[in-house]
C-alpha positions in Angstrom: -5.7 -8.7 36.7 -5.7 -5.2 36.5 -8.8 -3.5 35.3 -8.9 -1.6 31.7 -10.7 1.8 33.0 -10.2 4.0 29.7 -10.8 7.4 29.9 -14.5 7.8 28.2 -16.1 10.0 30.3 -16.9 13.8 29.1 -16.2 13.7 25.9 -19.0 15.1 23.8 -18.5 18.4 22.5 -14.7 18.1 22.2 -12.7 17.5 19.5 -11.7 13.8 20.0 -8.5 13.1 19.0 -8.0 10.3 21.8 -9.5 7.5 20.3 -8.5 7.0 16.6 -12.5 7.3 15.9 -13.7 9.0 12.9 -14.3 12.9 13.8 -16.6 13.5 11.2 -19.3 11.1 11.8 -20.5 8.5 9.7 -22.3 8.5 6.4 -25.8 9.9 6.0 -26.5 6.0 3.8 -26.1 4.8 7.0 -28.2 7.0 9.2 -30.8 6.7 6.3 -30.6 2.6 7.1 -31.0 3.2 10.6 -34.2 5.2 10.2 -36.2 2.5 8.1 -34.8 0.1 11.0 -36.4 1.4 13.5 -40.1 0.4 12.5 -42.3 -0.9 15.4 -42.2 -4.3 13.5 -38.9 -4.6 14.1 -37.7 -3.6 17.4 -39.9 -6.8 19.2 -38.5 -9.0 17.2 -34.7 -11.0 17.6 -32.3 -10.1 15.3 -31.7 -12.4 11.5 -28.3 -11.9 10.2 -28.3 -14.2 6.5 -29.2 -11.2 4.7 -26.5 -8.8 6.2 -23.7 -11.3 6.6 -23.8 -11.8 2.6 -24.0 -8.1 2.4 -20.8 -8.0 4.3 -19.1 -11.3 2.8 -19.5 -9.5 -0.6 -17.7 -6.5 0.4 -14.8 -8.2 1.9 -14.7 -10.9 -0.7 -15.7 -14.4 1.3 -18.1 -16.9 1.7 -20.9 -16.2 4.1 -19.6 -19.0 6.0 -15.7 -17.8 6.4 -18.0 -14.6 8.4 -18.8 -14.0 12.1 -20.4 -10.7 13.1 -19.4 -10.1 16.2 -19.8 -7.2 18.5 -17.2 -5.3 18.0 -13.6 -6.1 18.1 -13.4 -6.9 21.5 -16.0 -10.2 21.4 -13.9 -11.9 18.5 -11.2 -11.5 20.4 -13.3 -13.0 23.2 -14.3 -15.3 21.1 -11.4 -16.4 19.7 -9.9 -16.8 22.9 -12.8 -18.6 24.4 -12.4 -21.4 21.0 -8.9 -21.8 21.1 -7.5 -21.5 24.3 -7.1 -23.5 27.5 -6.5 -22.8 31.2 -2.1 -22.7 31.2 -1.8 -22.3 27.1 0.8 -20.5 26.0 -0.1 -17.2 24.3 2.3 -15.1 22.5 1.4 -11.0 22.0 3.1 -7.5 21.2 4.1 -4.8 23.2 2.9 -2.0 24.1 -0.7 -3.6 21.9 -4.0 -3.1 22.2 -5.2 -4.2 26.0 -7.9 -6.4 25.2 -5.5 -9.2 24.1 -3.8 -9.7 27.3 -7.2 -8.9 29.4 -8.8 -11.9 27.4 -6.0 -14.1 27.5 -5.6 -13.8 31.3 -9.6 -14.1 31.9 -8.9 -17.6 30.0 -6.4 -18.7 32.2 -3.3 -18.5 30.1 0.2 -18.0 30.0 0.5 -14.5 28.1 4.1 -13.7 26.7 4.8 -9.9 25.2 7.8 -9.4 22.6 8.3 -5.8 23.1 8.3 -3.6 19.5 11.8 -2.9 18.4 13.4 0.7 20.3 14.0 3.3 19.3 11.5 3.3 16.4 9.2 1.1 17.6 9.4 -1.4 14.4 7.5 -4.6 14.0 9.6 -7.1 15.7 9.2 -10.5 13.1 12.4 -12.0 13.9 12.1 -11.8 18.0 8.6 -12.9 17.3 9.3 -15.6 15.3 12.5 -16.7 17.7 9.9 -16.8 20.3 6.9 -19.1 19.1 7.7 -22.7 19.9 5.7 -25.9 19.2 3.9 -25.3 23.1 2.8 -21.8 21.7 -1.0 -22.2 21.2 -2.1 -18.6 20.2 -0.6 -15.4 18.4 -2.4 -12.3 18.9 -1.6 -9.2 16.8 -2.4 -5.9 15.2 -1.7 -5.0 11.9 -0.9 -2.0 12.1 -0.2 -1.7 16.0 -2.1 0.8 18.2 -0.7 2.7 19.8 2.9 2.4 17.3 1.3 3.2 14.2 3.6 0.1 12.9 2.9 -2.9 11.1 4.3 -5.7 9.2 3.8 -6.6 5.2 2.1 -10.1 3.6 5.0 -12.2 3.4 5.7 -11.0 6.9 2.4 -12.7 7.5 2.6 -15.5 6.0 6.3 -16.6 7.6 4.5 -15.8 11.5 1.7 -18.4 9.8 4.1 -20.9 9.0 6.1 -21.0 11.7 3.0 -21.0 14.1 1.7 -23.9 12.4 0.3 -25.6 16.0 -1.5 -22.3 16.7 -4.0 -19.7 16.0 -3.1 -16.8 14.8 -5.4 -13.6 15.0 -4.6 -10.8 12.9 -6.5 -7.6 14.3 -6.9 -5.7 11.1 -9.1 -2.6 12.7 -6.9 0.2 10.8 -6.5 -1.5 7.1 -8.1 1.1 5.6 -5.5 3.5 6.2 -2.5 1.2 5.3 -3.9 -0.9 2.5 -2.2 -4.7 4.1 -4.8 -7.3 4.6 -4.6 -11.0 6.0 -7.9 -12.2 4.3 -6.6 -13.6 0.9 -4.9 -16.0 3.1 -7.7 -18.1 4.0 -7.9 -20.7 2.2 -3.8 -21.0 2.3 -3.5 -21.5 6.4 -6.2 -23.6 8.2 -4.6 -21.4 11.8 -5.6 -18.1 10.4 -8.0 -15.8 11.9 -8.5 -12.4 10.4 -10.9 -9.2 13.0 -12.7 -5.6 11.4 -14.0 -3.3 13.4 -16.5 -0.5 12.3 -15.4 1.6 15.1 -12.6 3.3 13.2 -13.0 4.7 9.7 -17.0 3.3 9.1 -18.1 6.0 12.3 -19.8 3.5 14.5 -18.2 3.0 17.6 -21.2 3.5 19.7 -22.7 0.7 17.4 -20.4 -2.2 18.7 -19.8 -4.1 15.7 -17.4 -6.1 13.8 -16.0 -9.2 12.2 -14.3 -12.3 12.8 -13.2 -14.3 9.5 -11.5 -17.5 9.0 -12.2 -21.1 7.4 -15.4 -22.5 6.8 -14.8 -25.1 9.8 -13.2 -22.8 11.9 -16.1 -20.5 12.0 -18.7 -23.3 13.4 -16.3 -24.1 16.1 -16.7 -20.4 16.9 -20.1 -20.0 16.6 -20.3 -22.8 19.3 -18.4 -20.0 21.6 -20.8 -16.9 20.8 -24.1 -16.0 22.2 -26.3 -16.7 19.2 -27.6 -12.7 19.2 -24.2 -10.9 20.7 -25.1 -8.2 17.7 -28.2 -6.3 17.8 -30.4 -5.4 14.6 -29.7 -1.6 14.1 -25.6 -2.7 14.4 -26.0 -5.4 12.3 -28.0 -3.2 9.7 -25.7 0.1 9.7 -22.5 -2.4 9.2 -24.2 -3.7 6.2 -24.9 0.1 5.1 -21.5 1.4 6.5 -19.8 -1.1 3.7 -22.1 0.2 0.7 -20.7 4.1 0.9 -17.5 2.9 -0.3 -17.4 7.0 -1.7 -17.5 7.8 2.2 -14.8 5.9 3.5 -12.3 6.9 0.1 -13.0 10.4 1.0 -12.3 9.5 4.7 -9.3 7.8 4.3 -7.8 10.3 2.0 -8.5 13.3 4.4 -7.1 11.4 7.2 -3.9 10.2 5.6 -3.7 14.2 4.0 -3.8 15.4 7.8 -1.2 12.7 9.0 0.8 14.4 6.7 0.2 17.9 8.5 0.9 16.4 11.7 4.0 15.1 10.9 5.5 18.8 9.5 3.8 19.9 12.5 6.1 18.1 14.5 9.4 18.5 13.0 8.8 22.0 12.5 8.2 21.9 16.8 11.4 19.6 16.8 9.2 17.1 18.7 10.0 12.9 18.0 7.2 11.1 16.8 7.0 7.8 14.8 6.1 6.7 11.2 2.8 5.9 11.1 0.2 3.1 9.2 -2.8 4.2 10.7 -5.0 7.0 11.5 -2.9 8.5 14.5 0.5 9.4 15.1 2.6 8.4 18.3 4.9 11.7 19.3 7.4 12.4 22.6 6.3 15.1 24.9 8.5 13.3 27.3 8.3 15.0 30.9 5.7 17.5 29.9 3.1 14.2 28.3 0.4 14.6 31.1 0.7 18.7 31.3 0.2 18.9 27.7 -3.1 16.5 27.5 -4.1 17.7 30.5 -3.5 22.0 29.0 -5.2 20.7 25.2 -8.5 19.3 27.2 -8.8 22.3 28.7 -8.8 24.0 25.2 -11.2 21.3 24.2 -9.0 18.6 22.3 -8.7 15.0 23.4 -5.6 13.0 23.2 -4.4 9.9 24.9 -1.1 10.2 27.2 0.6 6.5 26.8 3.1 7.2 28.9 1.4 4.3 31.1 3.7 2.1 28.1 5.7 4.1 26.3 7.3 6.6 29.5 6.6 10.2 27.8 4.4 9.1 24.6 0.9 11.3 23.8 -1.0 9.4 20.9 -2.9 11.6 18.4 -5.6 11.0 16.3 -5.1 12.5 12.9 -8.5 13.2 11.8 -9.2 16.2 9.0 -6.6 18.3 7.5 -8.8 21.5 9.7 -8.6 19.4 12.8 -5.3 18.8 12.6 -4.3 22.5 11.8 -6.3 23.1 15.1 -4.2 20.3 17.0 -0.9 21.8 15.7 -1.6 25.3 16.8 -2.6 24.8 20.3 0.2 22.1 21.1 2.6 25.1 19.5 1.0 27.2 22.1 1.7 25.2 25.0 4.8 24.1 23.8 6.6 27.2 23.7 5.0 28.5 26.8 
């Protein structure tokens, strides 16, 4: 297996633009919660999720029991994998995709297949994906929308992957729906192999906080629960996720800058005549082609953070879109180097 090392270290201070966080922080309800949490009382004690799981089934609209807090994305994932999959299962994923999909899947023992997204503009491949599940296919991992594409696939595109993966489970990583509005969850009820992940990494500000969610059926869920350590969240995560979801004022605004500065970017680039791709999300794939390492490599130096994917996608730099000022700040120095 080869190790995921991503490139965390020295980033404070900077303008991070690398990891499709929010850049702004996250909201002062929040911070407010995590004050009152941190009582003496408290700390000693092991953490009770029933109140904060209905807090959160509310706000996405299930039952407490179609929930699992998890911590972060990364243990449902785990978790998922660790419920559903055998040692030599067949396990079905996108490419390029987020790397903890493959890095689980291996750990488990099984047989990963990639269906690479469409060239030249990186499209959601449903067709070659749906060619390529058979009835030995046991697991379908993807995101909706795709880091690092930016690209993503509609509700009946859902629903026919569901259907014709009827012998296995299907996760749908939804850690950017904010920003593109297509969800999973109403499915439920309708397909008995659907698995639906959140983060509150991305728009909700609390990366360092390691939380997330894993929903599916009621029956479902206890099987996973039998898979997860019974305290993988800790109290103050658990209790700024309950908060995070209150602000819903916050992550409008949020969203709305975000999607107002994706925008910018992509003016930004045509007026650079630089080739970057449509995006869903809160980022925006671009070709710097040869130049892809020089340029992060000149922008750190000027105190921006972006993420060279050339490791995937020969010649791809991802950007974070963040604020409408931050992006205006992006633009300018990339012009700089560009034309130097």
């Amino acid at each position: 297996m080869r190790p995921y090392s991503p490139p965390t270290a020295g980033r404070l201070g900077k303008l991070r633009l690398d990891f499709n966080e929010n850049t702004i922080g996250t909201s002062a309800q929040v911070l407010h919660c995590l004050r009152q949490a941190l009582d003496p009382s408290l700390l000693p004690v092991y953490p009770e999720y029933g109140s904060l799981r209905q807090a959160l089934a509310r706000h996405f609209k299930v039952a407490p029991a179609n929930l699992l807090l998890t911590n972060g994305t990364d243990e449902a994932i785990q978790v998922f994998i660790n419920t559903y999959i055998d040692d030599g299962a067949q396990v079905i994923t996108l490419s390029p995709s987020y790397a903890m999909y493959r890095f689980y899947a291996e750990l488990a023992g099984a047989r990963v297949q990639e269906v690479r997204y469409r060239a030249p503009d990186l499209a959601f491949p449903l067709e070659e994906l749906l060619e390529r599940i058979t009835e030995a296919t046991r697991g379908v991992m993807i995101a909706n929308p795709n880091n690092p594409t930016g690209t993503g696939t509609s509700r009946p595109g859902l629903e026919k992957i569901l259907t014709r993966a009827g012998r296995a489970a299907v996760l749908v990583d939804e850690a950017y729906f904010e920003f593109c509005g297509v969800t999973a969850l109403p499915l439920l009820e309708t397909y008995p192999n659907l698995f639906v992940c959140r983060t509150f990494s991305k728009v909700y500000g609390l990366a360092a906080m390691r939380a997330g969610c894993l929903f599916s059926r009621r029956e479902n869920v206890e099987f996973l629960r039998k898979a997860q350590s019974p305290y993988s969240v800790n109290t103050l995560a658990a209790t700024a996720a309950a908060a995070a979801v209150k602000d819903t004022s916050f992550v409008r605004r949020y969203v709305a800058e975000s999607l107002a500065a994706r925008e910018l970017l992509y003016a930004g680039f045509e007026r650079l005549g630089i080739t970057y791709y449509k995006s869903q999300a809160n980022f925006v794939l671009f070709r710097a082609g040869r130049r892809a390492a020089e340029i992060c490599h000149k922008l750190r130096g000027r105190g921006i953070l972006v993420r060279d994917r050339s490791y995937e996608l020969p010649g791809c730099v991802r950007v974070t879109t963040g604020t409408r000022a931050q992006a205006r700040r992006f633009l300018q120095e990339l012009e700089r180097i560009w034309k130097a």
